[in-house]
C-alpha positions as CSV (number, residue, x, y, z in Angstrom):
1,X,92.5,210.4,-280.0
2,X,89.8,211.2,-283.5
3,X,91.2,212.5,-286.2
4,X,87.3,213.7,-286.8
5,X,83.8,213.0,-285.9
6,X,80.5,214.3,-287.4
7,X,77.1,215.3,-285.7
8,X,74.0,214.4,-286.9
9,X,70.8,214.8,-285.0
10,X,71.0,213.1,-281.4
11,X,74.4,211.3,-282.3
12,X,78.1,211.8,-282.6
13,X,80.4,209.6,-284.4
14,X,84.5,209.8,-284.0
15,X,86.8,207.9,-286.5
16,X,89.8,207.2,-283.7
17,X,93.2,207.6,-285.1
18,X,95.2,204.2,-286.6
19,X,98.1,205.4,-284.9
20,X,96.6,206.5,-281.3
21,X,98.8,203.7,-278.9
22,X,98.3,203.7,-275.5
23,X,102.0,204.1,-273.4
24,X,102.5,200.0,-273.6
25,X,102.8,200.1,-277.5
26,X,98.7,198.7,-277.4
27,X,96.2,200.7,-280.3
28,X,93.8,202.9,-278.5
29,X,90.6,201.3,-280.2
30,X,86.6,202.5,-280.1
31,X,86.0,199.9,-277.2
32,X,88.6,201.6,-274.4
33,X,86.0,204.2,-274.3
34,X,83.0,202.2,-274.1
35,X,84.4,200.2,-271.2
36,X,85.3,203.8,-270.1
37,X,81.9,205.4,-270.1
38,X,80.2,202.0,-268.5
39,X,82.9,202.0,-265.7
40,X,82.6,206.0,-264.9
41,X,78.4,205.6,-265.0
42,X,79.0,202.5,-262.8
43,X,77.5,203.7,-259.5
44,X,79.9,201.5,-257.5
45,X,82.9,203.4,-259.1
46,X,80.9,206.6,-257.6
47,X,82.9,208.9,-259.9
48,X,83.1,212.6,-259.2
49,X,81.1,214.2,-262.1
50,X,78.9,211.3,-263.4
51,X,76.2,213.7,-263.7
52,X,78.1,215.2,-266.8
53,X,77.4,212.1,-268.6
54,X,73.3,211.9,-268.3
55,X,73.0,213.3,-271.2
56,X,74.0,210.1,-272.8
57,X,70.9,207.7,-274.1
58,X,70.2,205.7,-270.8
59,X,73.0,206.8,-268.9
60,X,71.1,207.8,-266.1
61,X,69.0,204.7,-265.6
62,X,71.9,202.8,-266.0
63,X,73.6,204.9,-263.1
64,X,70.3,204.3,-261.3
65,X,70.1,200.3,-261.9
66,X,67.5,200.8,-264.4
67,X,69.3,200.2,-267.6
68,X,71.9,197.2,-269.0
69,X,75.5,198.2,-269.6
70,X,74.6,197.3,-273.3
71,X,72.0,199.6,-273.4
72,X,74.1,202.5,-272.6
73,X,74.0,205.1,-275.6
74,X,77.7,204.2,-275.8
75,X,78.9,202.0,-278.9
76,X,81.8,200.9,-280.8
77,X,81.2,200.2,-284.2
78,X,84.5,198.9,-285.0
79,X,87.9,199.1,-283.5
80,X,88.3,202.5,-285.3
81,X,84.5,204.1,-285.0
82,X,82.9,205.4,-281.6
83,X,79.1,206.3,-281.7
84,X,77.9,208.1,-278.6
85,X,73.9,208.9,-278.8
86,X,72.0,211.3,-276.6
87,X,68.6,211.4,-275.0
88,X,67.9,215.1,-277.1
89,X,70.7,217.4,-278.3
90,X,73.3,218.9,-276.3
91,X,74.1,221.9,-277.2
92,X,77.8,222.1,-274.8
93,X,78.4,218.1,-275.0
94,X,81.7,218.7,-277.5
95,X,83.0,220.7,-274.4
96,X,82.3,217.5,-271.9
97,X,84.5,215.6,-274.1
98,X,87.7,216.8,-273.2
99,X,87.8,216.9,-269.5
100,X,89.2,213.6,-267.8
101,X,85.5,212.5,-267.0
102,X,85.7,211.0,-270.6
103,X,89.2,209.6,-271.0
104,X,89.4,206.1,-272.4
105,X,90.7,203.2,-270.1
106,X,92.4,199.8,-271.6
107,X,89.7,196.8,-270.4
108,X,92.4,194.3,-269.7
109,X,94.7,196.4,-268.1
110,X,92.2,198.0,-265.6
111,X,91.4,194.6,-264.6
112,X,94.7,193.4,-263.8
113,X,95.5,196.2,-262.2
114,X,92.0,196.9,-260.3
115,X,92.8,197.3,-256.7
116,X,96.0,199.8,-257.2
117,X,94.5,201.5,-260.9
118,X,95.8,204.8,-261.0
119,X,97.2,204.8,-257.2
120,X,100.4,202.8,-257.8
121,X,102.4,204.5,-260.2
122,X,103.1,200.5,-262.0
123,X,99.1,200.6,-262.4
124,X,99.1,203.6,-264.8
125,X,98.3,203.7,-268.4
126,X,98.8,206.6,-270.4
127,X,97.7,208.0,-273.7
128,X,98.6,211.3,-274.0
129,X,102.0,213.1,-275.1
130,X,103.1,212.6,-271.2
131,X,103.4,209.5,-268.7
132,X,104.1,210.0,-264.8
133,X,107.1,208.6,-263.5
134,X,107.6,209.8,-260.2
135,X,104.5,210.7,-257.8
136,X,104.6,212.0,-254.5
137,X,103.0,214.2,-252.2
138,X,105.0,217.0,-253.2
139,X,106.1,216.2,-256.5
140,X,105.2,214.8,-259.6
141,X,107.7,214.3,-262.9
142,X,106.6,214.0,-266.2
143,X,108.2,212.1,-269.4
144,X,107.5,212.2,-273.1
145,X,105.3,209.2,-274.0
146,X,107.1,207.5,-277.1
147,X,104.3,205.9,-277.8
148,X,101.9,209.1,-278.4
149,X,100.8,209.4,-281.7
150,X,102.1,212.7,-281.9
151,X,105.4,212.0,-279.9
152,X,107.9,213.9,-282.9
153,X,106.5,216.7,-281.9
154,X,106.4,217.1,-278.7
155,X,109.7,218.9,-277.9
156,X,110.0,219.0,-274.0
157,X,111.0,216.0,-272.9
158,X,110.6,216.3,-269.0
159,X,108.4,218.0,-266.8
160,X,108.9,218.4,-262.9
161,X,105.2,219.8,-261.0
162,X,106.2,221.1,-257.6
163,X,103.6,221.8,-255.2
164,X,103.8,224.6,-252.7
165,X,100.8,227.0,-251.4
166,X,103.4,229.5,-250.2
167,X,103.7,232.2,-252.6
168,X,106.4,234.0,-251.1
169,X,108.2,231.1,-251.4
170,X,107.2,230.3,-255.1
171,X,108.6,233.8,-256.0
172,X,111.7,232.9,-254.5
173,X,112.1,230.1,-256.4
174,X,111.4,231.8,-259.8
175,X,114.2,234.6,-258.5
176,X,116.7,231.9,-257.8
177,X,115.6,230.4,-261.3
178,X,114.5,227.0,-260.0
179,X,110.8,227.3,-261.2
180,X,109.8,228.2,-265.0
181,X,106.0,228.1,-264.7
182,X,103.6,229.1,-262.0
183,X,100.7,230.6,-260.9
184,X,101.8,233.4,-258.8
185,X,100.0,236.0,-256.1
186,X,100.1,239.6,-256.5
187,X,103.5,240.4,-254.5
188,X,105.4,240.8,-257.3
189,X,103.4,241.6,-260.2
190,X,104.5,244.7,-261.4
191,X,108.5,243.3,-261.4
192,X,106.8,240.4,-263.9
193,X,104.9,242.9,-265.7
194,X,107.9,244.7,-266.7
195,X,110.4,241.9,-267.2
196,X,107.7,240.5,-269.6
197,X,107.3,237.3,-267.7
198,X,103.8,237.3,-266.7
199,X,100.8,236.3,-268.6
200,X,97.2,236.6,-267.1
201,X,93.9,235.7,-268.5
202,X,90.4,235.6,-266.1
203,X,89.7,231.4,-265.7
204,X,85.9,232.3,-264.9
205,X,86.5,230.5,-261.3
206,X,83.7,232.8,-259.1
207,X,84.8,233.0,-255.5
208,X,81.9,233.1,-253.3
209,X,80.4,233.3,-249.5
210,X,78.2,229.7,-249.5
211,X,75.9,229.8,-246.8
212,X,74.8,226.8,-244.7
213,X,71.1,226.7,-245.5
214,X,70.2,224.3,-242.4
215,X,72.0,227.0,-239.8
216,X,68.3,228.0,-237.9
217,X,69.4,232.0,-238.4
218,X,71.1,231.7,-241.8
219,X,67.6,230.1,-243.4
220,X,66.2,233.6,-242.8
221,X,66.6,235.3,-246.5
222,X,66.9,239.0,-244.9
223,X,69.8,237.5,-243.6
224,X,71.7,236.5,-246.3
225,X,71.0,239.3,-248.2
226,X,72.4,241.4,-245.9
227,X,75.6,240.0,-245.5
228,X,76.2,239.9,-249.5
229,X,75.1,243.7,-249.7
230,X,77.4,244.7,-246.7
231,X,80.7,243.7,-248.6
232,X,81.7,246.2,-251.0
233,X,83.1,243.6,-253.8
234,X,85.1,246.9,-255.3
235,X,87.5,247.9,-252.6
236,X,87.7,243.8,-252.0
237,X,89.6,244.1,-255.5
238,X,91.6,247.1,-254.8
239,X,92.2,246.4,-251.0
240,X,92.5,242.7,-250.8
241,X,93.3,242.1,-254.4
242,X,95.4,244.4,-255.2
243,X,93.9,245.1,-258.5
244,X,95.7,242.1,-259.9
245,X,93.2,241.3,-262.4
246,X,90.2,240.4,-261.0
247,X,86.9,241.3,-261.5
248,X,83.5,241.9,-258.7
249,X,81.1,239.4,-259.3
250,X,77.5,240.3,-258.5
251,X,76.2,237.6,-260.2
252,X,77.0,233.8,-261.0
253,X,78.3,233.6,-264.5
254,X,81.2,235.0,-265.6
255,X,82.1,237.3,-268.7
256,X,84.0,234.0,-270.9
257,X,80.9,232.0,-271.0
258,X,79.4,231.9,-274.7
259,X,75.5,232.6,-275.2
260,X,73.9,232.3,-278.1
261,X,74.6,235.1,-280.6
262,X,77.6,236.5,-278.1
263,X,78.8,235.8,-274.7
264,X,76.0,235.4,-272.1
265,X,76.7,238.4,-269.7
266,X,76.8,241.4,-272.7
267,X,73.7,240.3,-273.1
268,X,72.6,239.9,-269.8
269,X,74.7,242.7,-267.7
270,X,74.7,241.8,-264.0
271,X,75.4,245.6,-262.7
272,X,71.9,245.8,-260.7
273,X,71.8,242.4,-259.3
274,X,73.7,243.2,-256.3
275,X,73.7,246.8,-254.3
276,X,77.0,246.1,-252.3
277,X,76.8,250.3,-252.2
278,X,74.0,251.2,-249.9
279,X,75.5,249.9,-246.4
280,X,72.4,251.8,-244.5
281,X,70.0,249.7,-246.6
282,X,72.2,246.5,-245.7
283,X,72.0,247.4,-241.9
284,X,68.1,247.4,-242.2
285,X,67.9,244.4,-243.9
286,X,69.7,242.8,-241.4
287,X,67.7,244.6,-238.3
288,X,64.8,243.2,-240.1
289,X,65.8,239.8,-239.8
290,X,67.2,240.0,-236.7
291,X,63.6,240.8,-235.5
292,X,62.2,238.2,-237.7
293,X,64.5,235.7,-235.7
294,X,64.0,236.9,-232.5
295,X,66.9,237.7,-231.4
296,X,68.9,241.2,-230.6
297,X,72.3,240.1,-231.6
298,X,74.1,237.3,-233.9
299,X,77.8,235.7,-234.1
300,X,78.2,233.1,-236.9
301,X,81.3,230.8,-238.3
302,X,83.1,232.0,-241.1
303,X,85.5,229.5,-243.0
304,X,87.9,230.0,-244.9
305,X,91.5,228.2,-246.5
306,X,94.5,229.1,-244.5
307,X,96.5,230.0,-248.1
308,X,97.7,233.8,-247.5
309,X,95.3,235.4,-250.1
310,X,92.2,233.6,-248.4
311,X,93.4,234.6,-245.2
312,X,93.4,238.3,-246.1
313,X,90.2,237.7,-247.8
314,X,88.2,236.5,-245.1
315,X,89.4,239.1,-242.7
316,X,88.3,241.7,-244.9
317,X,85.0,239.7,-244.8
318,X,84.6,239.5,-241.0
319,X,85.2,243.6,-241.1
320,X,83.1,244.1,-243.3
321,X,80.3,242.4,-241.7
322,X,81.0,244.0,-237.8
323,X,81.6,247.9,-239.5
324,X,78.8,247.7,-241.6
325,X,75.9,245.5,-239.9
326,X,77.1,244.6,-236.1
327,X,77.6,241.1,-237.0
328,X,79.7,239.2,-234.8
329,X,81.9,236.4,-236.6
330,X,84.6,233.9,-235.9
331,X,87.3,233.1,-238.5
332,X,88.7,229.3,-238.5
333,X,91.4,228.6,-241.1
334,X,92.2,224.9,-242.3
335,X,93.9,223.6,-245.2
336,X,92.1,223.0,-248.5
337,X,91.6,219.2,-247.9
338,X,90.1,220.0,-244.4
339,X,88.2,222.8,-245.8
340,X,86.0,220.6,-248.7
341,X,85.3,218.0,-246.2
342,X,84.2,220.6,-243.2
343,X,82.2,221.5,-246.5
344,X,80.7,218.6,-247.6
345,X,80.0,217.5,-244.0
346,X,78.2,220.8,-243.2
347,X,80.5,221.7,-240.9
348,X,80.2,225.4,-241.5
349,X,78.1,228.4,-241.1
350,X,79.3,230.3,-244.0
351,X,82.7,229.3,-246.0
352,X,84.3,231.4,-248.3
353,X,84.4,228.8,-251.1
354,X,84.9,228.7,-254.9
355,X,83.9,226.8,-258.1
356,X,85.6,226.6,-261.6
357,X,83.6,226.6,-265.0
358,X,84.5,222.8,-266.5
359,X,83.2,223.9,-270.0
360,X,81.9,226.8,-271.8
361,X,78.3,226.7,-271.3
362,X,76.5,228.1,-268.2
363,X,74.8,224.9,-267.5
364,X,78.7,224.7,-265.8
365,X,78.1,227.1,-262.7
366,X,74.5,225.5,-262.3
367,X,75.6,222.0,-261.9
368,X,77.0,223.3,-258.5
369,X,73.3,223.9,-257.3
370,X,71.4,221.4,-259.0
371,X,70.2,218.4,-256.4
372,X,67.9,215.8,-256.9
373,X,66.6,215.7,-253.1
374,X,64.2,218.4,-251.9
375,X,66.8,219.7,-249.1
376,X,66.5,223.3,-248.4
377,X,63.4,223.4,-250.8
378,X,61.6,225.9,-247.9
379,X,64.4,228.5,-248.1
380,X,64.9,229.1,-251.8
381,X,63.0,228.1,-254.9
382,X,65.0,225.0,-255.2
383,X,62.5,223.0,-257.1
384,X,61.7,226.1,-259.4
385,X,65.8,226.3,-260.2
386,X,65.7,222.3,-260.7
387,X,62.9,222.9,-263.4
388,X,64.1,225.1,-265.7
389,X,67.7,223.9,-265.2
390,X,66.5,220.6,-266.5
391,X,64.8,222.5,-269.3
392,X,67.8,224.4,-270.1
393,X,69.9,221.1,-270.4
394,X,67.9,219.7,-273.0
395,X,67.5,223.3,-275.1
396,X,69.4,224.1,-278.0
397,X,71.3,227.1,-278.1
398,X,69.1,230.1,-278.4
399,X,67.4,233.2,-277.4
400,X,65.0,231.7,-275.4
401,X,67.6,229.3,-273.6
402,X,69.6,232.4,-272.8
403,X,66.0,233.8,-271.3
404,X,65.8,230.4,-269.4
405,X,69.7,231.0,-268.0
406,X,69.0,234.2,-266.9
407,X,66.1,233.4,-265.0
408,X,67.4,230.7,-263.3
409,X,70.6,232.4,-262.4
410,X,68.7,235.3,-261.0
411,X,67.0,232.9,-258.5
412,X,70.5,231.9,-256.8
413,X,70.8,235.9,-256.5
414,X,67.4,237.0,-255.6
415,X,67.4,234.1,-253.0
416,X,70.6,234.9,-251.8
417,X,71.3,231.1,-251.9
418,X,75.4,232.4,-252.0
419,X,77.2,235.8,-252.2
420,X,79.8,236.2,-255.3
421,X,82.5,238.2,-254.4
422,X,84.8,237.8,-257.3
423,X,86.1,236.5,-260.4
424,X,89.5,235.3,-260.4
425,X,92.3,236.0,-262.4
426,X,95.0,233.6,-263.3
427,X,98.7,235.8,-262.9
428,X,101.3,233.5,-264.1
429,X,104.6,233.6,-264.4
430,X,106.4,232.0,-267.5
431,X,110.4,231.8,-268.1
432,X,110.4,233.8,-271.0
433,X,112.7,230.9,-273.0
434,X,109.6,229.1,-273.2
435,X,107.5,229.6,-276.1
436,X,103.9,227.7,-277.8
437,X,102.7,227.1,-274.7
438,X,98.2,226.9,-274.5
439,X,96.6,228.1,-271.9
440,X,93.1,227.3,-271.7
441,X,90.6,230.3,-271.0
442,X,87.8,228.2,-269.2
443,X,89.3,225.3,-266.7
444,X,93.2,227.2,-266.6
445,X,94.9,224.3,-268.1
446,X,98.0,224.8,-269.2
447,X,98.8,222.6,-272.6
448,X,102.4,221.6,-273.1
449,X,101.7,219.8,-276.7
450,X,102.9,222.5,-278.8
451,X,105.5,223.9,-276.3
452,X,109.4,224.4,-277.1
453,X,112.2,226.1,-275.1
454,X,114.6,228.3,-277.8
């Protein structure tokens, strides 16, 4: 929506494009995102990723009740100019900028539409190259938005989103030629390989075992570590995996995110964090803290998604675990929706669970961890972690605030606050017709702007 914007100091200024028009005809002006911001930092809107936008002069009192919408560092200085100003510099805020956190939202629209806004399909606004025209559980189609400011070029006019978590049945689908696009499992790789039809690039998504730090046994740190050092993470890629792509992850951060001078983990290898190789010194960790808990034997929850590939996954898990410590373990399988709220509900022992970098900055995997309340504050160095992840938000790039990642990631590991087991690979399938299409390294989004079928 800018055709440019500068940075000076604690402030960023965008000049928004004459011809930006929302999907009614109406100018996208400086004030849609003002209204934006203000609605998203509204606590009674209690929008999913708020905390992104703290960074912003006042935005956190104002989330808190302690600041005027007005004196949110927010401000239009015209129809066509934007100024956004920050409590220090932020060194990954450009990054925040274009995930859906930020999009603009038309004042007068979203209040004639309030109740229904962006659950009927009549109460939808759009202002990118596409508008949603059908929406249903299990399909969604896409149109060209005439009214984009880029609309000439955008060459394909329709696009059809089907949603399926069988795999088998998505490869089907693509044999019978009925799909053109999608992410695919690691049945049929090789076939894509060779046809030419596949295209994989590592999203930085880390799949990992996330404890329950208020189970009585599981707040025992022995424990944990055990049970991270009994899975080999290796023969999880060759076995479960199939050696589709991914990559063991022994730490928290993956290999796309940027440091200072080159990406974060060449500088800061993570090959000793985790010994996943030394099952004898895994069983006495965990004979250790059986003692410590006073108790000769242990069966714990795992969770997992019932999708095929977590299936396998956890399986693989639960063997681990019995071979190599004696730990008993029950598997329960739900669907994704059931699986965040048995999640967020504590509803769990230990879940086999997974979180996506949202922009290229490590501050992105720490997020997940960072709490304002003291809960758990006994079993890891919570407050420590709080600390210097507040001190890293507010650094500039640098040495030192690569110094400051690295410390505070090796807490989560050292604590054994969660087990990595991988990073994942994104293996998709792409009718070979289509060509221009971007695929975005960090979040896996797949742009259609600059797409064209020949």
């Amino acid at each position: 929506m800018a055709e440019s914007f500068t940075e000076n100091n604690n402030k960023m200024t965008f000049k928004i494009r004459k011809n930006a028009k929302w999907s009614d005809g109406s100018r996208v002006t400086a004030n849609d995102f003002v209204f934006a911001f203000r609605r998203v930092l509204n606590p009674k809107t209690a929008a999913r990723f708020s905390e992104m936008l703290f960074p912003i002069k006042n935005a956190e009192k104002y989330y808190e009740g302690k600041a005027k919408a007005d004196e949110l560092g927010v401000k239009a200085i015209d129809d066509n100019n934007l100024e956004i100003e920050f409590e220090h510099p932020v060194a990954y805020f450009k990054y925040i900028l274009t995930l859906p956190i930020t999009a603009p939202i038309k004042e007068d629209f979203y209040k004639t539409h309030e109740k229904t806004f962006a659950v009927n399909l009549d109460s939808f606004l759009f202002n990118g190259p596409y508008k949603i025209t059908k929406l249903s559980d299990g399909e969604t189609l896409l149109e060209k938005n005439e009214n984009y400011w880029n609309a000439k070029n955008i060459k394909i006019p329709k696009i059809k989103y089907i949603v399926s978590s069988d795999f088998h049945a998505v490869d089907n689908l693509i044999e019978n030629g009925e799909i053109d696009i999608s992410r695919v499992e690691n049945y049929n790789l090789e076939k894509y390989r060779k046809d030419k039809t596949l295209n994989s690039f590592l999203i930085g998504k880390l799949w990992y075992l996330d404890y329950n730090l208020n189970n009585k046994f599981l707040k025992n740190q022995k424990l944990r570590q055990a049970i991270s050092m009994a899975i080999d993470r290796d023969v999880n890629i060759k076995k479960i995996k199939n050696n589709d792509g991914s990559i063991a992850a022994r730490s928290v951060i993956s290999n796309q995110i940027s440091g200072y001078s080159k990406k974060y983990r060449e500088e800061y290898p993570d090959n000793n964090y985790i010994n996943d190789k030394d099952p004898k010194l895994a069983k006495k960790l965990y004979d250790e803290a059986l003692k410590e808990l006073g108790v000769k034997e242990l069966e714990l929850g795992l969770l997992a998604g019932n999708s095929d590939p977590e299936t396998l996954e956890i399986q693989h898990i639960q063997e681990e675990l019995r071979v190599k410590l004696g730990l008993k373990t029950k598997i329960t399988v739900v669907s994704l929706k059931e699986r965040l709220n048995m999640t967020r509900s504590e509803k769990y022992d230990i879940v086999l669970n997974t979180w996506s970098p949202k922009y290229d900055d490590a501050t992105t995997y720490f997020d997940r961890w960072k709490t304002k309340d003291n809960k758990n504050a006994s079993v890891w160095q919570k407050q420590k972690y709080d600390l210097l992840v507040d001190e890293i938000y507010k650094m500039p790039k640098s040495a030192e605030r690569d110094k400051k990642i690295n410390e505070a990631e090796k807490i989560l590991i050292d604590d054994a606050v969660i087990a990595p087991i991988y990073f994942a690979i994104e293996n998709t399938y792409t009718n070979p017709k289509i060509y221009g299409l971007v695929r975005r390294e960090i979040t896996g989004i797949t742009d259609f702007t600059y797409a064209y079928i020949k």
